[in-house]
mmCIF file of the N, C-alpha and C atoms, coordinates in Angstrom:
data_MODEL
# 
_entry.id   MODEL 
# 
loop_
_atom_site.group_PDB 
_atom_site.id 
_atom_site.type_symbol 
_atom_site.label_atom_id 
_atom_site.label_alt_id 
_atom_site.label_comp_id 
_atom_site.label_asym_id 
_atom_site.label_entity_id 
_atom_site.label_seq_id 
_atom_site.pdbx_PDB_ins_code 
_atom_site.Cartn_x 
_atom_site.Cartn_y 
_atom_site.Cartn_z 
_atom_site.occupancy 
_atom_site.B_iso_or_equiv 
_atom_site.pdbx_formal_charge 
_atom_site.auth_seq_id 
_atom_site.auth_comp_id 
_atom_site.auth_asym_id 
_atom_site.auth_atom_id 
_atom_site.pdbx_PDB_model_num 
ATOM 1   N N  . UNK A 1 1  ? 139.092 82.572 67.383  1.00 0.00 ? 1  UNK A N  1 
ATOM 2   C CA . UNK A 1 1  ? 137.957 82.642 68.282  1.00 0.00 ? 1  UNK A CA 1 
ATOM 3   C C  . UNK A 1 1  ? 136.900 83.557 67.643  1.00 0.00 ? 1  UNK A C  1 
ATOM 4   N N  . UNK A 1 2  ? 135.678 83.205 67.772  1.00 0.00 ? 2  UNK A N  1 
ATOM 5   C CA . UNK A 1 2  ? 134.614 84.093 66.381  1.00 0.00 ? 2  UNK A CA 1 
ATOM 6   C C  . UNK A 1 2  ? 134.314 85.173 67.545  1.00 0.00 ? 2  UNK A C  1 
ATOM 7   N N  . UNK A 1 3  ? 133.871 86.241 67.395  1.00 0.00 ? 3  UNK A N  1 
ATOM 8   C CA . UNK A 1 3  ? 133.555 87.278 67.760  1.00 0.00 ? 3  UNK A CA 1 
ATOM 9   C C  . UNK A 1 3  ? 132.027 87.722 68.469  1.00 0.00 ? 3  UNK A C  1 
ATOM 10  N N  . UNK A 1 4  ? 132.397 87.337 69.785  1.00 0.00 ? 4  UNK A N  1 
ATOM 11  C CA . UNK A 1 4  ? 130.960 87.303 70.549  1.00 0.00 ? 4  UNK A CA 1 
ATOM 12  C C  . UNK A 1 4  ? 130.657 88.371 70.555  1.00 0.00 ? 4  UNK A C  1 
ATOM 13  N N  . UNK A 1 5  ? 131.151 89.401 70.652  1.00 0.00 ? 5  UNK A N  1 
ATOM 14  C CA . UNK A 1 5  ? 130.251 91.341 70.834  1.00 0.00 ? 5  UNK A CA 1 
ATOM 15  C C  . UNK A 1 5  ? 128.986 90.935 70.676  1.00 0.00 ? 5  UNK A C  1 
ATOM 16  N N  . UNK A 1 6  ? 128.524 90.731 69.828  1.00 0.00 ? 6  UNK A N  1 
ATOM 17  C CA . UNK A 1 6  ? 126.694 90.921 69.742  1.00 0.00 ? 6  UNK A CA 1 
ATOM 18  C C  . UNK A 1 6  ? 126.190 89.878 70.997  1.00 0.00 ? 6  UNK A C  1 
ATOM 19  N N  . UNK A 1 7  ? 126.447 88.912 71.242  1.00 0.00 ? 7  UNK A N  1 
ATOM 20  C CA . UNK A 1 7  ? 126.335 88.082 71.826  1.00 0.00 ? 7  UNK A CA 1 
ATOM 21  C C  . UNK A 1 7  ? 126.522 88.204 73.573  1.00 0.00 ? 7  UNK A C  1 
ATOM 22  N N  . UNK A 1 8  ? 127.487 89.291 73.418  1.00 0.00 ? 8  UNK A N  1 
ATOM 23  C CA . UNK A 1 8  ? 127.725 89.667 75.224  1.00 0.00 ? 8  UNK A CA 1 
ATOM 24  C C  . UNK A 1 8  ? 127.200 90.897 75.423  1.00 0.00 ? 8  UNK A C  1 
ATOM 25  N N  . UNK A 1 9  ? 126.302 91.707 74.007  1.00 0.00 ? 9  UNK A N  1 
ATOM 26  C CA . UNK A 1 9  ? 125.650 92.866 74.201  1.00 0.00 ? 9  UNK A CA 1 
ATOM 27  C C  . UNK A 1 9  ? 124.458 92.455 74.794  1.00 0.00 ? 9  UNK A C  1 
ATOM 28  N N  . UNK A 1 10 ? 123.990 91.490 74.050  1.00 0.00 ? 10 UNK A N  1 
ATOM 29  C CA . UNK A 1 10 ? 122.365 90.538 74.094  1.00 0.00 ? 10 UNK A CA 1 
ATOM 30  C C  . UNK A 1 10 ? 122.153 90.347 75.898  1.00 0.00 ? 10 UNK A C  1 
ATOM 31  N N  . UNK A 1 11 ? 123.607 89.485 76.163  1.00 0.00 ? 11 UNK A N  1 
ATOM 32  C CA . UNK A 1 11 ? 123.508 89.215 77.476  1.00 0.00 ? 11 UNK A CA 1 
ATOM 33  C C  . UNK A 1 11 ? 123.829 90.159 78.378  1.00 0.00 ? 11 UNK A C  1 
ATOM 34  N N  . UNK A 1 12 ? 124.250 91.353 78.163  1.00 0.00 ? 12 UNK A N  1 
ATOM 35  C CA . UNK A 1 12 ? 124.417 92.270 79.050  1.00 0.00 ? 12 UNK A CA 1 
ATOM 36  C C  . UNK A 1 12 ? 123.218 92.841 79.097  1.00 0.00 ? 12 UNK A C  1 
ATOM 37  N N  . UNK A 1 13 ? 122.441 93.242 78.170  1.00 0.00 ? 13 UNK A N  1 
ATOM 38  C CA . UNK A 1 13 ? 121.367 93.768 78.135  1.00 0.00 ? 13 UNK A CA 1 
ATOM 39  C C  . UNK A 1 13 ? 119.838 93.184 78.368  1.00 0.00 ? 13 UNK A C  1 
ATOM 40  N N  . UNK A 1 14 ? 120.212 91.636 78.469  1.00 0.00 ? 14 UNK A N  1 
ATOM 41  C CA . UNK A 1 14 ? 119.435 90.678 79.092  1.00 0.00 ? 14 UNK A CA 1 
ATOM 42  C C  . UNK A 1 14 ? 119.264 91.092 81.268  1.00 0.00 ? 14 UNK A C  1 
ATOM 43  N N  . UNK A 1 15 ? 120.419 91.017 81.745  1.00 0.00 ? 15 UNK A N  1 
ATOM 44  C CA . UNK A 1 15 ? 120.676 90.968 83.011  1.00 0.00 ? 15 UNK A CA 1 
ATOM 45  C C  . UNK A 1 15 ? 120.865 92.663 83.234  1.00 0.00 ? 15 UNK A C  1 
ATOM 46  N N  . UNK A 1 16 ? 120.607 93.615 82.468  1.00 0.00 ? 16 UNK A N  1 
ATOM 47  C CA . UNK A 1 16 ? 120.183 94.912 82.547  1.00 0.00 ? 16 UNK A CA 1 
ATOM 48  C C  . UNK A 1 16 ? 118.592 95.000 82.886  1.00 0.00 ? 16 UNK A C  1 
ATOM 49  N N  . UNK A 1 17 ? 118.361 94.561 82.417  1.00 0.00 ? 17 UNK A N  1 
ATOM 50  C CA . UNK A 1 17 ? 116.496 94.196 82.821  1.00 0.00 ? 17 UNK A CA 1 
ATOM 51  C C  . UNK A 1 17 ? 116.017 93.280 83.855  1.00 0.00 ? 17 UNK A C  1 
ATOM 52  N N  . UNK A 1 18 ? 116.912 92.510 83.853  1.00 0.00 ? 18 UNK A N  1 
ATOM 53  C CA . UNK A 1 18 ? 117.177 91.725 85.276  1.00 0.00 ? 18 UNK A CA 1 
ATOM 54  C C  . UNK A 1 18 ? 117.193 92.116 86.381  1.00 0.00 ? 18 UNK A C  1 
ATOM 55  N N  . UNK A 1 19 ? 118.413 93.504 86.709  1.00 0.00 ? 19 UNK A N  1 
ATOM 56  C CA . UNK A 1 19 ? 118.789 93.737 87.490  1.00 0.00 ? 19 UNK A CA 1 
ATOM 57  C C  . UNK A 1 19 ? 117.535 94.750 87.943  1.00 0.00 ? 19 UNK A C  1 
ATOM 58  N N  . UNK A 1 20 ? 116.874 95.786 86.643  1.00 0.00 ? 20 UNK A N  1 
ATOM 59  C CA . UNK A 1 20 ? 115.683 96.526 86.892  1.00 0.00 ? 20 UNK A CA 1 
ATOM 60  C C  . UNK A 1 20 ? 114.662 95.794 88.140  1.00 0.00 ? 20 UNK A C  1 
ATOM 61  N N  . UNK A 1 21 ? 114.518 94.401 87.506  1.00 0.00 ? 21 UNK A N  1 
ATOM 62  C CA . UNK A 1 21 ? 113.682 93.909 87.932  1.00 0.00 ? 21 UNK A CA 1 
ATOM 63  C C  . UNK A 1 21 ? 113.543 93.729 89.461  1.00 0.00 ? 21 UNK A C  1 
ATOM 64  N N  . UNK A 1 22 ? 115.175 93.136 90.065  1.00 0.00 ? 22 UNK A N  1 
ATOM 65  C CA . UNK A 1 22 ? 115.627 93.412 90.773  1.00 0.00 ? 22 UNK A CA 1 
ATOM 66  C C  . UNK A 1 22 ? 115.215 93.807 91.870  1.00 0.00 ? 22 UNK A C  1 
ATOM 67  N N  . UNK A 1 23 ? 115.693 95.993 91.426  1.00 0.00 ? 23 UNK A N  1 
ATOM 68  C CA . UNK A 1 23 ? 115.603 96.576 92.217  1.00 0.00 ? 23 UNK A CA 1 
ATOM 69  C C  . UNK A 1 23 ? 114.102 96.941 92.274  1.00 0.00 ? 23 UNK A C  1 
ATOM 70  N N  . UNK A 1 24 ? 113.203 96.819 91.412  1.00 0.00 ? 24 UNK A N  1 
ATOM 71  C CA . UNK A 1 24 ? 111.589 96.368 91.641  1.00 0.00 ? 24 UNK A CA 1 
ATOM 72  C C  . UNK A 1 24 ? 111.179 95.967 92.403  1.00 0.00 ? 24 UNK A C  1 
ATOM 73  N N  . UNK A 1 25 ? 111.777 94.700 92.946  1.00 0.00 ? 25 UNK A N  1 
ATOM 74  C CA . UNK A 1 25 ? 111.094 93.684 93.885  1.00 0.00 ? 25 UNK A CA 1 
ATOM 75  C C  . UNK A 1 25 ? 111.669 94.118 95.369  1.00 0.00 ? 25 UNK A C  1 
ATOM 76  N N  . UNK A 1 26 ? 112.845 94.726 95.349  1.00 0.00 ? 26 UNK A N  1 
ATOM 77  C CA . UNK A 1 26 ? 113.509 95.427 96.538  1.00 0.00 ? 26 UNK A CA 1 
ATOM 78  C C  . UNK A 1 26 ? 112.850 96.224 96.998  1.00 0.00 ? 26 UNK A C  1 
ATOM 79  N N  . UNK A 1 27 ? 112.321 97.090 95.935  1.00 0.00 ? 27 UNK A N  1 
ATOM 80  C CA . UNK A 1 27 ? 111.463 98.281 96.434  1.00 0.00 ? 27 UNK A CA 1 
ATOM 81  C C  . UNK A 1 27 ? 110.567 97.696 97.553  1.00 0.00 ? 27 UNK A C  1 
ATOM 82  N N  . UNK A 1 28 ? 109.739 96.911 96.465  1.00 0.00 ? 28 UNK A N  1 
ATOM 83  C CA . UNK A 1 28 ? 108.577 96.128 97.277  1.00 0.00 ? 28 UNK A CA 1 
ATOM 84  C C  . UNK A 1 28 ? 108.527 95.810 97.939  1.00 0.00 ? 28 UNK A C  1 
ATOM 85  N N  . UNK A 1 29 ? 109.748 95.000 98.457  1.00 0.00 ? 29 UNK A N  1 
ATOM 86  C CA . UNK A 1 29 ? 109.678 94.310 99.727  1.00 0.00 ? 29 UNK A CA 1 
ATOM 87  C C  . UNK A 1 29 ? 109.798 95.379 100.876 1.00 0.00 ? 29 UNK A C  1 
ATOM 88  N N  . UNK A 1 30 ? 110.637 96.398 100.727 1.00 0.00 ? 30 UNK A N  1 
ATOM 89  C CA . UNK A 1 30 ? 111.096 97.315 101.400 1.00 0.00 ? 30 UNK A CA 1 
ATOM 90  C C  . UNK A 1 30 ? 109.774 98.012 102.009 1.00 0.00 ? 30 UNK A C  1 
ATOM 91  N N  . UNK A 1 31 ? 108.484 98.546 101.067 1.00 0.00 ? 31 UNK A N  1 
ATOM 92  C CA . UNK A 1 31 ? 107.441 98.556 101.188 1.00 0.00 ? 31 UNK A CA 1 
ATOM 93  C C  . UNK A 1 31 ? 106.826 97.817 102.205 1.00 0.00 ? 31 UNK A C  1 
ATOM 94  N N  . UNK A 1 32 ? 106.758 96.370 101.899 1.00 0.00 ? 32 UNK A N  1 
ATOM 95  C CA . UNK A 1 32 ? 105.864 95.553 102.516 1.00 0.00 ? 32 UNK A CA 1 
ATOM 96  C C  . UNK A 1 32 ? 106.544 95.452 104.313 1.00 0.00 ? 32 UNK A C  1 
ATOM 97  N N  . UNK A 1 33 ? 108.093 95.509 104.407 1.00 0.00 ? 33 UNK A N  1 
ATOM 98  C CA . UNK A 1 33 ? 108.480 95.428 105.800 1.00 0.00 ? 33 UNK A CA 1 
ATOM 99  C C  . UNK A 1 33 ? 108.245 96.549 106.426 1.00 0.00 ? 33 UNK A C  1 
ATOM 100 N N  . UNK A 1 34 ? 107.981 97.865 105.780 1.00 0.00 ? 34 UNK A N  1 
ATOM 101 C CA . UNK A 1 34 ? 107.588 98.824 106.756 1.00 0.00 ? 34 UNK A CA 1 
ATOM 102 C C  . UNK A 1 34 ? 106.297 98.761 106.960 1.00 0.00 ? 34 UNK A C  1 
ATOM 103 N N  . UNK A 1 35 ? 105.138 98.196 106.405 1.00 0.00 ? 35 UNK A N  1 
ATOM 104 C CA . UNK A 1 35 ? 104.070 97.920 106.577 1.00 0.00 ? 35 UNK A CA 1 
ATOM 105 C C  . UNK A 1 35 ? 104.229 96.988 108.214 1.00 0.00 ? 35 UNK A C  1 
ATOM 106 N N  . UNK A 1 36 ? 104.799 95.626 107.672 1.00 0.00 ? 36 UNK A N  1 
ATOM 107 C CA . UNK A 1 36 ? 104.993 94.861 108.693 1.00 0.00 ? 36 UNK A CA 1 
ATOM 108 C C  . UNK A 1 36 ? 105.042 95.489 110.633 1.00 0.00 ? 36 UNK A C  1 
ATOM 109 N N  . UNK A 1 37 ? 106.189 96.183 109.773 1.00 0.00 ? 37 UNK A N  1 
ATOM 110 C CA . UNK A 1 37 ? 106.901 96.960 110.939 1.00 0.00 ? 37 UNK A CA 1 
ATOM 111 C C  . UNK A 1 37 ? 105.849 97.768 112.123 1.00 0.00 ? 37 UNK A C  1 
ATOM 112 N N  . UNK A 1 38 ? 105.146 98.421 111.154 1.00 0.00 ? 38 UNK A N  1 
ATOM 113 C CA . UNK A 1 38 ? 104.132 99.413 111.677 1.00 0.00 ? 38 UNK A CA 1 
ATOM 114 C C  . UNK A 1 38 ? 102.425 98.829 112.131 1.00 0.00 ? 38 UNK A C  1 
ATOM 115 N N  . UNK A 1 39 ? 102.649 97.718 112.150 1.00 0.00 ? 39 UNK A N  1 
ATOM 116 C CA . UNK A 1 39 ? 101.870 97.036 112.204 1.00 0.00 ? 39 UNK A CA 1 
ATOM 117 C C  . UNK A 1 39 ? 102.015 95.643 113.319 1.00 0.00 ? 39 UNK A C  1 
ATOM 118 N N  . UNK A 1 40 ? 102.885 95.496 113.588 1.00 0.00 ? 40 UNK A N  1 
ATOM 119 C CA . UNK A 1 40 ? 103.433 94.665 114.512 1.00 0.00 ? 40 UNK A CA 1 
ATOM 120 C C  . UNK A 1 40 ? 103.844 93.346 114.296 1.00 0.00 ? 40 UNK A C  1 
ATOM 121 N N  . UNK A 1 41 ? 104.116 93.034 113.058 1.00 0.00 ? 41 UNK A N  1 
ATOM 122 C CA . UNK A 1 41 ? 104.712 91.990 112.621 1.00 0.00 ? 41 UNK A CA 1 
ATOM 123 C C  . UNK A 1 41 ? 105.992 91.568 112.414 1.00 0.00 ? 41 UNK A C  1 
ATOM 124 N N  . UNK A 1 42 ? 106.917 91.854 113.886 1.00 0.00 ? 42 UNK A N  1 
ATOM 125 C CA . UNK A 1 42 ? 108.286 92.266 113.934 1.00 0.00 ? 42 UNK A CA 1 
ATOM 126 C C  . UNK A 1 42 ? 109.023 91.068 112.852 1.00 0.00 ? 42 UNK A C  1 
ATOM 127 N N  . UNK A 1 43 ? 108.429 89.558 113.037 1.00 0.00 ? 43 UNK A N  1 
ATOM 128 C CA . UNK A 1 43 ? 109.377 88.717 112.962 1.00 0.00 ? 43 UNK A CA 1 
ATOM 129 C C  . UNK A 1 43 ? 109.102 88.172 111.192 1.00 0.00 ? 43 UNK A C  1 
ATOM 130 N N  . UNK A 1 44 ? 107.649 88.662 110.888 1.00 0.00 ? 44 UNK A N  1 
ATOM 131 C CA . UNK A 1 44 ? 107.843 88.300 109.255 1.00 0.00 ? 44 UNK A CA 1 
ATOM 132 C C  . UNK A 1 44 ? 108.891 89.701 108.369 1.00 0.00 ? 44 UNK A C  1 
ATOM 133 N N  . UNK A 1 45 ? 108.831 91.011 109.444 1.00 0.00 ? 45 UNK A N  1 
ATOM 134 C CA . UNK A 1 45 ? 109.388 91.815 108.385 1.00 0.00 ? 45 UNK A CA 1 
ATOM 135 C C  . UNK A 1 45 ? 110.796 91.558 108.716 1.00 0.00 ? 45 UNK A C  1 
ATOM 136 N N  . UNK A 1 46 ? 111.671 90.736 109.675 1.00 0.00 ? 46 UNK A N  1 
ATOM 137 C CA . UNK A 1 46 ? 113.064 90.744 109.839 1.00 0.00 ? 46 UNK A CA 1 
ATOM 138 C C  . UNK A 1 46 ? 113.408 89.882 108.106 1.00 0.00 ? 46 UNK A C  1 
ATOM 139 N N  . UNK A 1 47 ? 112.324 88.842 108.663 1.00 0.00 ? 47 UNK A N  1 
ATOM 140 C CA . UNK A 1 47 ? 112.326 87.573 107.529 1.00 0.00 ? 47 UNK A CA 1 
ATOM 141 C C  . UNK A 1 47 ? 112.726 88.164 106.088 1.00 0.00 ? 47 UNK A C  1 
ATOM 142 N N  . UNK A 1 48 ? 111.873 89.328 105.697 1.00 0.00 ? 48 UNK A N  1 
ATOM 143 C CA . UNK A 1 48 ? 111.599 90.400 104.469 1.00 0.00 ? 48 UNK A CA 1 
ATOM 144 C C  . UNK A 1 48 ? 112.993 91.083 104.590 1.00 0.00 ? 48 UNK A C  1 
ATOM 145 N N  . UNK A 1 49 ? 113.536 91.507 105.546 1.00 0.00 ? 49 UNK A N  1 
ATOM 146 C CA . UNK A 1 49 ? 115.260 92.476 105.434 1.00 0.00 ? 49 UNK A CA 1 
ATOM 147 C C  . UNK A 1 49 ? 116.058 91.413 104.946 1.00 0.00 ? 49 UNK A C  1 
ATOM 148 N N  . UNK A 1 50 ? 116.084 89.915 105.413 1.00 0.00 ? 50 UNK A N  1 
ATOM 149 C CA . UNK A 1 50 ? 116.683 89.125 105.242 1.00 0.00 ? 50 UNK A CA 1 
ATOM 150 C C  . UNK A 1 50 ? 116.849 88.942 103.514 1.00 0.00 ? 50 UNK A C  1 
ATOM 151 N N  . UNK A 1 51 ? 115.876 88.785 102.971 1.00 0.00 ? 51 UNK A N  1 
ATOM 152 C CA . UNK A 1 51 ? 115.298 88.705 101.656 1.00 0.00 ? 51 UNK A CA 1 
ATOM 153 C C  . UNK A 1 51 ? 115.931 89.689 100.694 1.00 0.00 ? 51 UNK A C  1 
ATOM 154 N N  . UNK A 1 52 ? 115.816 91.025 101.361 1.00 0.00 ? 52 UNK A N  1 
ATOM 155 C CA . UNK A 1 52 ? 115.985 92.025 100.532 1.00 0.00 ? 52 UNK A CA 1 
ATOM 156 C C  . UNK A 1 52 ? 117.878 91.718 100.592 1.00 0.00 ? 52 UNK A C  1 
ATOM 157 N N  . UNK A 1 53 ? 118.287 91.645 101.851 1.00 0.00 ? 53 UNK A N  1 
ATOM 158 C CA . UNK A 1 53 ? 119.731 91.479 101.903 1.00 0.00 ? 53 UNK A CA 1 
ATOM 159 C C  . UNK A 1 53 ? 120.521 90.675 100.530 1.00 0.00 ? 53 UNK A C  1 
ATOM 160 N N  . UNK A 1 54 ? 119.518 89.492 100.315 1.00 0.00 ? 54 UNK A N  1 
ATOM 161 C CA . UNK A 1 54 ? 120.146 88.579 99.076  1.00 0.00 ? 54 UNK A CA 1 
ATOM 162 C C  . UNK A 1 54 ? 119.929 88.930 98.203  1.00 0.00 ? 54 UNK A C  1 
ATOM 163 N N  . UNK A 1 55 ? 119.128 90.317 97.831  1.00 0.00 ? 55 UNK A N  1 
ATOM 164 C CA . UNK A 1 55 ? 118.657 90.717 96.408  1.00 0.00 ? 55 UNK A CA 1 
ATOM 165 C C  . UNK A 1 55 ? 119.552 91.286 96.455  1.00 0.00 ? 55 UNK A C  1 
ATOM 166 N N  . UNK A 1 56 ? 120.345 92.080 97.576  1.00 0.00 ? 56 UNK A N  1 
ATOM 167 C CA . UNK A 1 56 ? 121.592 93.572 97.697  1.00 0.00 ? 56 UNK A CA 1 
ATOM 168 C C  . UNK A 1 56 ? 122.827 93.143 96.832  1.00 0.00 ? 56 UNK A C  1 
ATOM 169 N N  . UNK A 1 57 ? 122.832 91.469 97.246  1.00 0.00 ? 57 UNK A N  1 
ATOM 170 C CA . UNK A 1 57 ? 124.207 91.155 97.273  1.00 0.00 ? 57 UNK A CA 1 
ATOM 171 C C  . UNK A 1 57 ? 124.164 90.687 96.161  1.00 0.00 ? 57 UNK A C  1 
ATOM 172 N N  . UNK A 1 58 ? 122.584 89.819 95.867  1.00 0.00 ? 58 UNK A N  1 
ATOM 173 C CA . UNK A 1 58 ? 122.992 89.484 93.813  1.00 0.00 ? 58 UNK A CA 1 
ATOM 174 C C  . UNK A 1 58 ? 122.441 90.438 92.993  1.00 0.00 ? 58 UNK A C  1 
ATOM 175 N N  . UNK A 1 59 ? 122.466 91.639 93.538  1.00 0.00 ? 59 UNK A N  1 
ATOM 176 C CA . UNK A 1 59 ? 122.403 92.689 92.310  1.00 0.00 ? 59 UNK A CA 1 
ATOM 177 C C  . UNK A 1 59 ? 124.100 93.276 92.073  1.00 0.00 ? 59 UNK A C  1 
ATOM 178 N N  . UNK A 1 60 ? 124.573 93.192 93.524  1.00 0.00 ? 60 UNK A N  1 
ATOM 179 C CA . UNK A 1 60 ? 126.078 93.571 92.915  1.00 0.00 ? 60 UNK A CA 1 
ATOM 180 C C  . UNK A 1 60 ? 126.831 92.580 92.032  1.00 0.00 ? 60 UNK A C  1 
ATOM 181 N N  . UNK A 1 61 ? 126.706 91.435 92.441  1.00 0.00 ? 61 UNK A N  1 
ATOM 182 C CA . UNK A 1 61 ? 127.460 89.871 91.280  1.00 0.00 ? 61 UNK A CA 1 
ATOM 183 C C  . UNK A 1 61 ? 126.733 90.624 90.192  1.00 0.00 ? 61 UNK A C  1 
ATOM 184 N N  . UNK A 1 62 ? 125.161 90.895 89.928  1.00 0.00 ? 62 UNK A N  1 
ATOM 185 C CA . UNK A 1 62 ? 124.836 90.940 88.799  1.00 0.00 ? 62 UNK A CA 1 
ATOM 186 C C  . UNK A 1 62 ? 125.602 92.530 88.359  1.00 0.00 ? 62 UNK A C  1 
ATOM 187 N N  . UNK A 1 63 ? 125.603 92.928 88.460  1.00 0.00 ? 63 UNK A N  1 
ATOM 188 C CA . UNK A 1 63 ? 126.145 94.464 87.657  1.00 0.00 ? 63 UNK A CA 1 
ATOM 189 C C  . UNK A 1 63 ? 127.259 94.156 87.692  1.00 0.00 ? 63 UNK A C  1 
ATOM 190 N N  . UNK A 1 64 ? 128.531 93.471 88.527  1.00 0.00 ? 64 UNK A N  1 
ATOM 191 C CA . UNK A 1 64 ? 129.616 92.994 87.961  1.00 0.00 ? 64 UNK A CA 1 
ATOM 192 C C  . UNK A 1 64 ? 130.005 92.259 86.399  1.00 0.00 ? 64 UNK A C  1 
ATOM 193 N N  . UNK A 1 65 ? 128.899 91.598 86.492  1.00 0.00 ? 65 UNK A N  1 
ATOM 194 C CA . UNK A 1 65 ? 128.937 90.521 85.153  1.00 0.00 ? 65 UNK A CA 1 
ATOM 195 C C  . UNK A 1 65 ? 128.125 91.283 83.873  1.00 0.00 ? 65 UNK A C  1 
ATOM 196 N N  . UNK A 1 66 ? 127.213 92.197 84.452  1.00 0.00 ? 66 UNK A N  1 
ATOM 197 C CA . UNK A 1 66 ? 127.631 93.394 83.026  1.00 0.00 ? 66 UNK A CA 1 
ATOM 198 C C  . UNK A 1 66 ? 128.297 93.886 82.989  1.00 0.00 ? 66 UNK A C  1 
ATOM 199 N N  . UNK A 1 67 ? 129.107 94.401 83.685  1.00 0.00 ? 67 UNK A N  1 
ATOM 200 C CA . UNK A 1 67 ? 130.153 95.446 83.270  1.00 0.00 ? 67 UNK A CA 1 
ATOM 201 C C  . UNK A 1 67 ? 131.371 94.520 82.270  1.00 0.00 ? 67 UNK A C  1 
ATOM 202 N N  . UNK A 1 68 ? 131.427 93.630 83.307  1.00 0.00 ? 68 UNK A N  1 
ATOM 203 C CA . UNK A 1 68 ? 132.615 92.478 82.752  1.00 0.00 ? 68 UNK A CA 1 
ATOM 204 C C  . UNK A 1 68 ? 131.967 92.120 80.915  1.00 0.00 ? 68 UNK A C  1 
ATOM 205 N N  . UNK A 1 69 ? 130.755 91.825 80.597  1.00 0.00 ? 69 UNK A N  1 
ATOM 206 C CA . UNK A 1 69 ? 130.385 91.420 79.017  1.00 0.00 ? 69 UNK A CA 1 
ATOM 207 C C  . UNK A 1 69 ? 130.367 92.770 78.686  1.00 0.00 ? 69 UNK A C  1 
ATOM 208 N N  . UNK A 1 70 ? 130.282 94.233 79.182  1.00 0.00 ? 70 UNK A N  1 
ATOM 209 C CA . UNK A 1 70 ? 130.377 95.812 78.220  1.00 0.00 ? 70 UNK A CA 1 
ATOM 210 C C  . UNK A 1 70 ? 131.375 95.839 78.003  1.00 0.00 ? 70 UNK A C  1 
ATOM 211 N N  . UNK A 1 71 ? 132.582 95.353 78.616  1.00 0.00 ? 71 UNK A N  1 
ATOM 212 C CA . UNK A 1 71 ? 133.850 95.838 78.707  1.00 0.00 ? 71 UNK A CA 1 
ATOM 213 C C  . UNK A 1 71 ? 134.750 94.977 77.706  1.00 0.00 ? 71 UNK A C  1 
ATOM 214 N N  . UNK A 1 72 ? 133.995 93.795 77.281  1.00 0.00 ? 72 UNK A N  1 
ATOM 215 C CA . UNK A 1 72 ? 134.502 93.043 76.869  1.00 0.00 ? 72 UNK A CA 1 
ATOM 216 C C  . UNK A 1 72 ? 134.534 92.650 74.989  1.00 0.00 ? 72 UNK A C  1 
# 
């Protein structure tokens, strides 16, 4: 079997910037629903928690699957 290391560094360090990105857009949104919030736009900022919820959950798959190509 030829020797992926460089190859699962590339991709770990691919979905390392990914995940940055990520928590970027989390921020943001997080931002934009307290705006919402304070402003009286109860039902677009639930929409926005909702959003952020699926970024929560594929940032953990994603940092799983680096750890799994560092480790590997």
């Amino acid at each position: 079997m030829p020797d992926n290391s460089e190859a699962n560094i590339a991709t770990a360090d691919a979905l390392t910037l990914l995940l940055h990105n990520q928590h970027g857009l989390a921020a943001a949104i997080e931002e934009i629903t307290c705006w919402l919030s304070e402003n009286g736009v109860e039902s677009v900022a639930a929409n926005a928690l909702a959003a952020m919820e699926t970024l929560d959950a594929n940032a953990q798959a994603i940092t799983n699957a680096i750890m799994t190509l560092r480790q590997s």
